[in-house]
Steps between C-alpha positions, in 0.01 A plus 500: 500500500154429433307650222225725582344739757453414869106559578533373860764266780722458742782339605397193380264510181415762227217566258697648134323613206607511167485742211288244386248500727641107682474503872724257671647422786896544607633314818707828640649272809724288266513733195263228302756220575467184702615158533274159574682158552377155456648278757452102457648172532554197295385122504566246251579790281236668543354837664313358835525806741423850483600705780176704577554823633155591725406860596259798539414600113235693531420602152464116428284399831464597849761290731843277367481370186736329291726714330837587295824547656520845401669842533560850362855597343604803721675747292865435408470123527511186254186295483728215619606666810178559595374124403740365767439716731076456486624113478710535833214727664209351409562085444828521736681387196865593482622490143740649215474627206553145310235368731236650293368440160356806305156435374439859306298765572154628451247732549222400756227723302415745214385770791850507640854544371647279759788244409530223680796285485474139552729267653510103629736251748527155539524406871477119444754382770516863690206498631697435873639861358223690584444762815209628641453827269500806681292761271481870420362585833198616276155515669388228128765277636435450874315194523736375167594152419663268253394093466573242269223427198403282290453582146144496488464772828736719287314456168135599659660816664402853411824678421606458161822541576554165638321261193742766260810386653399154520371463139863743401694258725371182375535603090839566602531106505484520850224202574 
């Protein structure tokens, strides 16, 4: 349950206050949980592709941007379960639980309580594995779309998200 007093939201976001006087956002949709994945491949042992996920963000910039393969923990489920299932929906990945390496979790900023729980997969040699992904249906996913990236297009994204899991992933001893 999240600390605090509602001031204002909806279905989807809140404004709490403390006893303390700290206003901060809660993410209401997912209870404050979600799930991003870092999908890449391998050469010569060595990370070569990300798989960019493009769509309508527009907090971050009018139009598609590169983003995180992302998505909000409905109540009663695992952070796993709902890791394959954005993977499936929004990269047309199909993949189990041992598929997926856990990368930790963390808090995207000091003005929300938010905790976001970070996975990666290897497709090197799976690539052929891949369907067209399908989406939420959501009005920010319509014009949607997932491509293969080099390193560099991932590094000089926006989201965070994505150079976390990549910098997590590769002090892992993954290259």
């Amino acid at each position: 349950m999240p600390k605090g007093k509602k001031i204002c939201g909806d279905e989807w976001l809140e404004l709490r206050k403390t006893d303390c006087g700290y206003t901060y956002m809660h993410e209401t949709r997912c209870n404050g949980k979600i799930v991003a994945i870092l999908v890449y491949t391998k050469k010569d042992d060595y990370i070569d592709k990300i798989l960019g996920r493009y769509e309508n963000t527009p907090p971050h910039d009018d139009g598609i941007e590169l983003a995180s393969i992302t998505g909000g923990v409905e109540k009663g489920q695992e952070t796993i379960d709902t890791a394959l299932m954005e993977l499936k929906e929004e990269a047309g990945i199909t993949a189990e639980e041992k598929d997926l390496m856990y990368l930790g979790d963390v808090k995207p900023s000091k003005a929300a309580d938010t905790v976001i729980s970070l996975y990666a997969i290897d497709m090197t040699g799976k690539e052929d594995t891949m369907k067209e992904p399908k989406g939420d249906g959501s009005e920010g996913e319509k014009d949607a779309y997932v491509e293969w990236i080099d390193v560099l297009d991932m590094i000089n994204a926006k989201d965070p998200l994505l150079h976390t899991m990549f910098l997590r992933l590769t002090n892992k001893g993954v290259k």
